[in-house]
C-alpha positions as CSV (number, residue, x, y, z in Angstrom):
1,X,-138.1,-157.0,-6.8
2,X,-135.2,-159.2,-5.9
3,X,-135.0,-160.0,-2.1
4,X,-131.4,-158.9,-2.1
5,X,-132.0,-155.5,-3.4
6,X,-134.9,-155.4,-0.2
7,X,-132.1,-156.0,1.5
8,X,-129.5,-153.8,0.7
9,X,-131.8,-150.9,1.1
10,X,-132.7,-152.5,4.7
11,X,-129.0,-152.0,5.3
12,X,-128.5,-148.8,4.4
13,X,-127.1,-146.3,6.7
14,X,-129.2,-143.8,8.2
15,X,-128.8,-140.0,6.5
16,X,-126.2,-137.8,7.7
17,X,-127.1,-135.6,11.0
18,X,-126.0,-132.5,8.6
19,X,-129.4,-133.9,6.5
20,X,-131.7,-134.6,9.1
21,X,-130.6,-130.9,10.5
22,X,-131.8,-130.1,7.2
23,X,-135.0,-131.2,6.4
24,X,-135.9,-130.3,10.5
25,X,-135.2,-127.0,9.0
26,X,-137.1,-127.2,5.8
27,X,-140.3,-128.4,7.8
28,X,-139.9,-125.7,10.5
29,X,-142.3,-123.1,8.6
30,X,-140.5,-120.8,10.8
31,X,-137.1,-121.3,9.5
32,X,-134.8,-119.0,7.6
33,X,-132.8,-119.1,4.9
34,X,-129.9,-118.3,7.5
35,X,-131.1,-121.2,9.5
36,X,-130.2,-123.4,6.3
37,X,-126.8,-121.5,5.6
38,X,-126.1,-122.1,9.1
39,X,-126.8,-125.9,9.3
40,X,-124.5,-126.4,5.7
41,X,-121.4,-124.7,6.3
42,X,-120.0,-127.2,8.5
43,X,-120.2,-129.6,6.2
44,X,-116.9,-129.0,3.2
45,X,-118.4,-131.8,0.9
46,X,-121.8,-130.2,0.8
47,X,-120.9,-126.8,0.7
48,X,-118.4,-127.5,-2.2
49,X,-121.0,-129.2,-4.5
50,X,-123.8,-126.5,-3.4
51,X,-121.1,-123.8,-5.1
52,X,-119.9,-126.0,-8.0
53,X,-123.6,-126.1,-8.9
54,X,-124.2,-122.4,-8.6
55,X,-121.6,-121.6,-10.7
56,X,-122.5,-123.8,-13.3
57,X,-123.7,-122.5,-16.3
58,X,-127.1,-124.5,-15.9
59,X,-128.6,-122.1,-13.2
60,X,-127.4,-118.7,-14.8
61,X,-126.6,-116.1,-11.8
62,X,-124.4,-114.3,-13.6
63,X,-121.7,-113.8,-11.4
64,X,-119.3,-116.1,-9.4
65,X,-121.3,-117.4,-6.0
66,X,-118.2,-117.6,-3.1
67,X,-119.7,-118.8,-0.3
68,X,-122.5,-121.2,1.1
69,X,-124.4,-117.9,2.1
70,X,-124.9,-116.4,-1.4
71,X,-125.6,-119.9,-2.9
72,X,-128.2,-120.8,0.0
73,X,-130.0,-117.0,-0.7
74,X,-129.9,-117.7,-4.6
75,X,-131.4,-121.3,-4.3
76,X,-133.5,-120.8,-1.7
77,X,-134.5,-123.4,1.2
78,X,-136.0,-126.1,-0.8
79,X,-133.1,-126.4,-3.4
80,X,-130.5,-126.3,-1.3
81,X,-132.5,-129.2,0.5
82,X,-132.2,-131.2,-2.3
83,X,-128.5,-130.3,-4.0
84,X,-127.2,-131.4,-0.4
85,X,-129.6,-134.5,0.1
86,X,-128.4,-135.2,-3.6
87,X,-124.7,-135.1,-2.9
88,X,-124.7,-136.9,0.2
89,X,-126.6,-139.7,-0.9
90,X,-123.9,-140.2,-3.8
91,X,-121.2,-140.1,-1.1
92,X,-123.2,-142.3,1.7
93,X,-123.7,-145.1,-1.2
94,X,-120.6,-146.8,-3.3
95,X,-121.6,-145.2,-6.7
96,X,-120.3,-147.4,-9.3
97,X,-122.1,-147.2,-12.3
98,X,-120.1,-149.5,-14.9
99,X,-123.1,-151.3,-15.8
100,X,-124.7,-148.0,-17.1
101,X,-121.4,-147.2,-18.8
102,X,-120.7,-144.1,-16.8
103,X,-118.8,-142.7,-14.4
104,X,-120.2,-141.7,-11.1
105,X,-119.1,-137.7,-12.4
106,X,-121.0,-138.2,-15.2
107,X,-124.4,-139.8,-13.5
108,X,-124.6,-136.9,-10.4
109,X,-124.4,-134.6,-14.1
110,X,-127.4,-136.0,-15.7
111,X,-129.4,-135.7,-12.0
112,X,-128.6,-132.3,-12.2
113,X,-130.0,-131.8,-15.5
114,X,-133.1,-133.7,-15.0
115,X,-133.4,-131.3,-12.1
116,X,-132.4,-128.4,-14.0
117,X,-134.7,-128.9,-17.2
118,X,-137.9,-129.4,-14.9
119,X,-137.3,-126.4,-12.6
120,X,-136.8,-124.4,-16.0
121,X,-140.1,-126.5,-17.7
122,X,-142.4,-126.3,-14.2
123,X,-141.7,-123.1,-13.9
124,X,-143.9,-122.0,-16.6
125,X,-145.9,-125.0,-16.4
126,X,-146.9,-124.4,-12.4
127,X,-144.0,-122.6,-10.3
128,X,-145.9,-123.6,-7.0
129,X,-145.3,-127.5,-8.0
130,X,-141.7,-126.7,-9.6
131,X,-139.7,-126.6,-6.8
132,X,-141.2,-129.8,-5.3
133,X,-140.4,-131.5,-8.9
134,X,-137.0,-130.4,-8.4
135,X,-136.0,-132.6,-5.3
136,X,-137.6,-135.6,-7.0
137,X,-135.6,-135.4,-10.6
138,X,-132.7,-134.5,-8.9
139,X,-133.6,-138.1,-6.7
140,X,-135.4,-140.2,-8.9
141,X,-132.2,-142.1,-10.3
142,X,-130.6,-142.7,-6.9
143,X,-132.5,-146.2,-7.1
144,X,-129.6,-146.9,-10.2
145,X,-127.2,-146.9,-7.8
146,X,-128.3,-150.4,-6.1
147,X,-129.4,-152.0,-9.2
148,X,-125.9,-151.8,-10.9
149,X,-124.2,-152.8,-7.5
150,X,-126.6,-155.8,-8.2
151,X,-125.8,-156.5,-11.7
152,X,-122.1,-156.4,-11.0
153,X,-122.6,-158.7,-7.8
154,X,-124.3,-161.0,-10.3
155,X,-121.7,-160.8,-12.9
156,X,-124.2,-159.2,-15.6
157,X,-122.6,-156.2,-16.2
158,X,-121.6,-156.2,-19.6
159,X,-124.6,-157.7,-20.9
160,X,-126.7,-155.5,-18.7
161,X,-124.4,-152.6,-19.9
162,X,-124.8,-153.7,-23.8
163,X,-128.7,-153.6,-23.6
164,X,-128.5,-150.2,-21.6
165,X,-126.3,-148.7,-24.7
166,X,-128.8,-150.1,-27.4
167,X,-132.4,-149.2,-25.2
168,X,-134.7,-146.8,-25.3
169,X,-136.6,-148.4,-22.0
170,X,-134.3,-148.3,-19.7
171,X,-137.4,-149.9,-17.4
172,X,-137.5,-152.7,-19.4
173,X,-134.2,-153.5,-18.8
174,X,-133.8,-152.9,-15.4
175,X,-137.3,-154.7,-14.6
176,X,-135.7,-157.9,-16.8
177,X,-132.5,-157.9,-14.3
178,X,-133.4,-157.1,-10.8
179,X,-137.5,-157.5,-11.1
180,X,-137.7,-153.8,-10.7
181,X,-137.6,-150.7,-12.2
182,X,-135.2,-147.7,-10.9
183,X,-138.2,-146.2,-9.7
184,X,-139.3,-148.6,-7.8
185,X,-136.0,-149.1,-6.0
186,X,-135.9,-145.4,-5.3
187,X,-138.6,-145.0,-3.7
188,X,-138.0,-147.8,-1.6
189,X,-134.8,-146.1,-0.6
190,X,-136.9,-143.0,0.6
191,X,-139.4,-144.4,2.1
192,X,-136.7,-146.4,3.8
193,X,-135.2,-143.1,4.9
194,X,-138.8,-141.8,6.0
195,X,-139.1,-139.2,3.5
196,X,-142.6,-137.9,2.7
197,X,-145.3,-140.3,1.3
198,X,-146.4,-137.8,-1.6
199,X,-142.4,-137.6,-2.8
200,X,-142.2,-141.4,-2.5
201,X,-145.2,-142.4,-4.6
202,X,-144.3,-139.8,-7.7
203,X,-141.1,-141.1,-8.0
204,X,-142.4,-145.0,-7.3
205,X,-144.9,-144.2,-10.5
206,X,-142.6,-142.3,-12.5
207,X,-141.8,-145.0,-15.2
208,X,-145.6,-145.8,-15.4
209,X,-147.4,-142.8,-15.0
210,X,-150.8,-144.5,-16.0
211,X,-150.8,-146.4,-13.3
212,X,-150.7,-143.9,-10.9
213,X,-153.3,-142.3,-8.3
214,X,-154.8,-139.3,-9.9
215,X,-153.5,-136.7,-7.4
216,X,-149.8,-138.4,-8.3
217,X,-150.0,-138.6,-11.7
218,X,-149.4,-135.2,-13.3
219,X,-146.1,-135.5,-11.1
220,X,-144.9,-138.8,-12.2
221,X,-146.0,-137.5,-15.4
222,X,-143.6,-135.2,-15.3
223,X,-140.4,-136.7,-14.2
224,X,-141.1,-139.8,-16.6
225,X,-140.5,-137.0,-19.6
226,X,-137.6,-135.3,-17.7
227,X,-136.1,-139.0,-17.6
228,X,-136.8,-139.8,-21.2
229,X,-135.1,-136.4,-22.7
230,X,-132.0,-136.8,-20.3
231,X,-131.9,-140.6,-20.1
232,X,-128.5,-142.3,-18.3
233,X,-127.6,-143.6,-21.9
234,X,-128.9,-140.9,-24.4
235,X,-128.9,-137.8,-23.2
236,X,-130.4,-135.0,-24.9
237,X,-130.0,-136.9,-28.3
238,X,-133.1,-136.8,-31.2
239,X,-134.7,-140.0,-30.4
240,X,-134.8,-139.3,-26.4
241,X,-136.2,-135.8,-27.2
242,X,-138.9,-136.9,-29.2
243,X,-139.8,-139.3,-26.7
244,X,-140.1,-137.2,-24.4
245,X,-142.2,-134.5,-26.4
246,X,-144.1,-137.3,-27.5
247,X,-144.9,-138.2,-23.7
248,X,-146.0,-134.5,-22.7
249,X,-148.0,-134.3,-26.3
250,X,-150.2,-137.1,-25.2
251,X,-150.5,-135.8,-21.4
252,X,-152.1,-132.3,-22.4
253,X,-148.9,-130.4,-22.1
254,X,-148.1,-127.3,-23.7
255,X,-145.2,-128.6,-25.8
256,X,-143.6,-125.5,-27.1
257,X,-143.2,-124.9,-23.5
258,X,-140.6,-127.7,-22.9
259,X,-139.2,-127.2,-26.1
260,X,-138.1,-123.9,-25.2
261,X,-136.9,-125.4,-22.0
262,X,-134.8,-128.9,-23.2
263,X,-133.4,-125.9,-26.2
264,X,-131.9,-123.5,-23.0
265,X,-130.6,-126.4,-21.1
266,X,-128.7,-127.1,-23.8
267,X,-127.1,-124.0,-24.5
268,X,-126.6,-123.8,-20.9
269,X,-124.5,-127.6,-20.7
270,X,-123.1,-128.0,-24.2
């Protein structure tokens, strides 16, 4: 990894206190979901994005969510947790993503359908580990963010950008720019933020699964296939799809399973 990416991520700001309120909160096994509704509302940004999420078609409630309240009860503690870690991450970091070819709107979308397509998958896969998959596909791109702030430093951006739009490894081309993968880079960013070692590792493994510790792996598995259906630069399309069934094929997974899921999500966003 390039020294000046170590850097940057040195630098960074520490997280929000609305944040570290929140994950106090969401390790306090004797916290409520009030205590989380209570702990959001005084932040506008958050609560704005937590609502705009809820009443997006992706989730499916059914009827409009008003107020932080109702969306905090419908998500429960641990995905509220990560929608507002998501969204004030984006806003703590300068989120230009040029050399990805697309706008900072349309990179916070695909995060939210990587998170959305393994809460639906997990769900039916193992809903005790779903929830804990959902923070880290909603996450595992943040590391994006500092590798195109390098490329552009580094003037690379449009030939960066023009293998992006022609790749179906986005690792490869990452790992050819900045010595890293976006993997790696995130989980640098979280471990920089002190976030839990089991978080940091399936994300720091999740563009080579194989290479992970056994009690990671099924994880990294996991959000290595979310990444590959709704890659940054393909999106859903044929060839990223079967990819990614190709990926769960060959890792034991019940494929008609995810099928179903990737075919909802769809319906839901297009």
């Amino acid at each position: 990894m390039k020294s000046s990416i170590i850097d940057n991520i040195k630098a960074l700001p520490p997280l929000s206190s609305t944040i570290v309120k929140i994950n106090q909160i969401y390790a306090d096994e004797n916290s409520t979901i009030k205590d989380m509704g209570n702990a959001i509302e005084h932040d506008p940004m958050i609560v704005a994005n937590i609502l705009k999420i809820a009443n997006s078609p992706l989730y499916g409630f059914g009827r409009e969510i008003k107020n932080a309240a109702q969306a905090v009860s419908l998500f429960g503690m641990s995905m509220t947790r990560s929608i507002a870690i998501g969204n004030s991450i984006r806003k703590l970091l300068n989120v230009d993503m040029q050399p990805y070819k697309v706008t900072s709107d349309e990179f916070a979308r695909i995060s939210s359908l990587q998170a959305a397509l393994i809460l639906n998958w997990y769900k039916k896969v193992d809903r005790n580990k779903a929830e804990k998959l959902y923070l880290a596909a909603f996450l595992q791109e943040t590391g994006k963010i500092l590798i195109a702030s390098e490329v552009i430093q580094n003037d690379e951006a449009i030939s960066f950008a023009s293998e992006v739009e022609n790749s179906n490894n986005l690792s490869m081309v990452e790992k050819a720019y900045v010595s890293a993968t976006c993997g790696e880079v995130t989980a640098l960013v979280f471990q920089h933020w002190g976030f839990d070692e089991e978080f940091i590792e399936m994300i720091r493994y999740s563009d080579a699964p194989s290479a992970a510790p056994e009690e990671i792996r099924e994880f990294a598995t996991a959000l290595k296939i979310v990444k590959t259906i709704v890659s940054i630069n393909k999106p859903f399309s044929e060839i990223s799809i079967n990819f990614g069934l190709k990926i769960a094929q060959d890792a034991g997974y019940r494929v008609e399973l995810l099928e179903e899921s990737i075919n909802s999500i769809m319906q839901s966003a297009f």
